[in-house]
N, C-alpha and C positions, 0 to 999 in steps of 0.2 A: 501361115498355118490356117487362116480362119478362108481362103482361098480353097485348100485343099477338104476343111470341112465342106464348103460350099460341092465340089467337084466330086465327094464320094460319093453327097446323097441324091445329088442331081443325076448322076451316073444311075444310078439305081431308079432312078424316073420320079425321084422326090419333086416335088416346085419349090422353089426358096423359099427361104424360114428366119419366121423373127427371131430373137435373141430372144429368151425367157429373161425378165425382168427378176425371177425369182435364183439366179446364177451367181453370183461373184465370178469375174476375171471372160473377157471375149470369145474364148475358147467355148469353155462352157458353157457358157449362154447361149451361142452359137448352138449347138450340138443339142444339148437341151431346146430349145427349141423346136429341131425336128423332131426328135422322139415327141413332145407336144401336139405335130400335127402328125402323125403315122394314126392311120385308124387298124389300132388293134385288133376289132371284129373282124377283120377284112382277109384270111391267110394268104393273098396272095400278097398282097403290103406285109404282112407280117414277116413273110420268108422274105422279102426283098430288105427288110429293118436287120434280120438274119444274119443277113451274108454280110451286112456293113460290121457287124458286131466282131464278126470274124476275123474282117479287114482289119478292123482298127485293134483287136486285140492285139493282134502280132506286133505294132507299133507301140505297146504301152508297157510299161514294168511291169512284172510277172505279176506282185504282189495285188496291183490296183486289177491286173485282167483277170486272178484268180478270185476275186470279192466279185469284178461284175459276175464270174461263170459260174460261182456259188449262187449267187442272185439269178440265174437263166435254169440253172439246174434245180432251183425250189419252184420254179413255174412249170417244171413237167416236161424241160427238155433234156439231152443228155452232151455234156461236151466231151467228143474225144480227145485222146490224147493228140490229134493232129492239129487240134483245133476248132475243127469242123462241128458242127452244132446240129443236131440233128433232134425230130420228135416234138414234141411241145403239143398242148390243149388245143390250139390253134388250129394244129395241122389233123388230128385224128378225133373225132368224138369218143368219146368214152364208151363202155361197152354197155350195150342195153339199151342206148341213150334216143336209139331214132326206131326204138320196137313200138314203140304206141305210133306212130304216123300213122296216116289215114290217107294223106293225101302229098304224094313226092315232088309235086310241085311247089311244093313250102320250103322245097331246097333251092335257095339261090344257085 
């Protein structure tokens, strides 16, 4: 298993990842760990953290993937009923949010 963690998030252009010391049990630590190194700010790392979310949902019991989708749905995304994760902070600025700019070079 800790093989196939390694392959989902490298798949996704992650670079390997420590085990978070702060885990119980190899899995988790594992996993945790890359969420650890995903830079957040970043939406295009973000959608690629996304689409693993999705993967690994449909592998996990209903109960634990409907806690994490409760937890992705209070950050501002929406999950459909397909699974598919869509919207988030991340991906659209807020409205208003970029009317004072001055200068649009300030946009990475």
């Amino acid at each position: 298993m800790l093989r196939e963690i390694d392959g989902m998030w490298q798949d996704e252009g992650f670079p390997p990842a420590e085990p978070s010391p702060r885990e119980n049990g190899e899995r988790r630590a594992l996993y945790q760990g890359y969420l650890d190194a995903v830079d957040w700010s970043y939406p295009p790392r973000v959608a690629r953290a996304v689409r693993l979310f999705e993967m690994t949902a449909k592998g996990v019991d209903r109960q634990y993937s409907q806690t994490a989708f409760d937890l992705i749905e209070r950050d501002g995304y929406q999950v459909l009923d397909t699974g598919r994760i869509i919207g988030g902070a991340a991906m659209s600025p807020r409205e208003g949010a970029l009317a004072s700019l001055t200068d649009p070079g300030a946009i990475p």
